[in-house]
N, C-alpha and C positions, 0 to 999 in steps of 0.2 A: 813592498819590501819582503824579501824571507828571510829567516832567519837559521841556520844551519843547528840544530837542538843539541849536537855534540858542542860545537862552539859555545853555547850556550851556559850548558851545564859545565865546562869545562872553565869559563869566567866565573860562575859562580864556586865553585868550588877553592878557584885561585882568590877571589876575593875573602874566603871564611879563611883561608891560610894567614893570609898578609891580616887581616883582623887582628888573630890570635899570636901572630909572631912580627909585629912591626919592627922596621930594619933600620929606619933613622927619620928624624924628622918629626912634624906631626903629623897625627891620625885621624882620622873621621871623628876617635872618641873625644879629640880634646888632650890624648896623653901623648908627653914629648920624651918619654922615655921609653925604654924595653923592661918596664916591669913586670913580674910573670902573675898570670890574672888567675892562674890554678893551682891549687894547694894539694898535694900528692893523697891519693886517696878519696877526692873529692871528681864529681862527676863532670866532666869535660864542659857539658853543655849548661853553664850554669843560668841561676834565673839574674842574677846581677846583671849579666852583659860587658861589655867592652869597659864600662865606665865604674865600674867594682875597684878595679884595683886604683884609677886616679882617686876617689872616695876613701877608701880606706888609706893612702900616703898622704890626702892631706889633713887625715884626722890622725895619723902617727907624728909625721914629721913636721914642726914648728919651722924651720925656716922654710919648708915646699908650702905651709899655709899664710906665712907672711906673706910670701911672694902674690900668691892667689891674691890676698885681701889689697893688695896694693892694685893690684890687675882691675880689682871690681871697683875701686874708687875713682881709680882713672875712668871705667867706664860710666859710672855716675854721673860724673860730670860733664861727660858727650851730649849731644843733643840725642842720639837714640838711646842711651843711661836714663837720660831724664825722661822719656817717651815710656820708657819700659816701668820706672818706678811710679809715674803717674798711672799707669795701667795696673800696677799691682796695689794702688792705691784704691783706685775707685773699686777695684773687685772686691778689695776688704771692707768698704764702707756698703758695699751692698746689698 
């Protein structure tokens, strides 16, 4: 296969866009909204990542955390919830 290196660089670039400006839906990060993940004055490239701004709205906003916590009980109760808490088990006992 070749790969054409303009094409290349030019997905990458389209992809750092859609990152930092999601248009609807969800995102790679997990966030279903167009929250703005940069605080004016503050450096573009921060060390947070994509997932800063879901982090910090589910420690502000009380009903965007309810919702979360209901999310992760439902997942508990799946058979891969229970896979996962079992594993987070044995690594604490060990």
């Amino acid at each position: 296969m070749q790969f054409d290196p303009k094409v290349i660089l030019q997905g990458n670039a389209d992809k750092r866009a859609l990152e930092e400006n999601p248009t609807s839906g969800f995102t790679a990060s997990g966030a279903s909204t167009q929250e703005p993940t940069q605080q004016l004055g503050k450096d573009p490239m921060r060390m947070a990542g994509p997932v800063g701004a879901f982090a910090l709205r589910q420690m502000q906003d009380p009903e965007f955390a309810k919702s979360i916590a209901g999310w992760q009980q439902a997942f508990a109760q799946s058979n891969q919830g229970m896979e996962f808490n079992m594993a987070k088990i044995q690594m604490g006992a060990g």
